[in-house]
PLY file of the C-alpha trace (Angstrom):
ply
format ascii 1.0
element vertex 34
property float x
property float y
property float z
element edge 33
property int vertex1
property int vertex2
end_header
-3.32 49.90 66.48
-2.46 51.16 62.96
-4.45 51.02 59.94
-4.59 52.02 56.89
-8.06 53.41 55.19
-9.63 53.16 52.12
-8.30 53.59 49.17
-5.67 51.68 49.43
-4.55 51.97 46.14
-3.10 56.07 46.88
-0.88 54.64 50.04
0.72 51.60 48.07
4.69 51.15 48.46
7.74 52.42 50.51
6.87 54.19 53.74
9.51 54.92 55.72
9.20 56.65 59.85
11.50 58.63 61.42
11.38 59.36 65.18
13.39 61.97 66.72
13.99 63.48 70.13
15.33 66.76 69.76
18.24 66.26 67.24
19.01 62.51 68.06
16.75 59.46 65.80
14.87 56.58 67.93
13.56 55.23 66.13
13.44 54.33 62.17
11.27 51.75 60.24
11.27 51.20 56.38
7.91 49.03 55.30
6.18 48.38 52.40
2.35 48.70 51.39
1.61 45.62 48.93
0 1
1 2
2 3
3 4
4 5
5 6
6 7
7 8
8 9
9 10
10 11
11 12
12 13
13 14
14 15
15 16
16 17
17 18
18 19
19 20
20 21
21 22
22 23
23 24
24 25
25 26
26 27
27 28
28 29
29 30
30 31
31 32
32 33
């Protein structure tokens, strides 16, 4: 799975992924780091 590494402090807030195949999205996730 995922993680996310120390420091946490530099990776705090919005993320946001974008997966594409060739010009088309798949996939698309907004989370946030608290």
């Amino acid at each position: 799975g995922d993680c996310i590494w120390e420091p946490v402090d530099d990776k705090l807030g919005k993320w946001e992924l974008t997966t594409y195949h060739y010009d088309d999205i798949v996939a698309h996730k907004v989370f946030d780091v608290r």
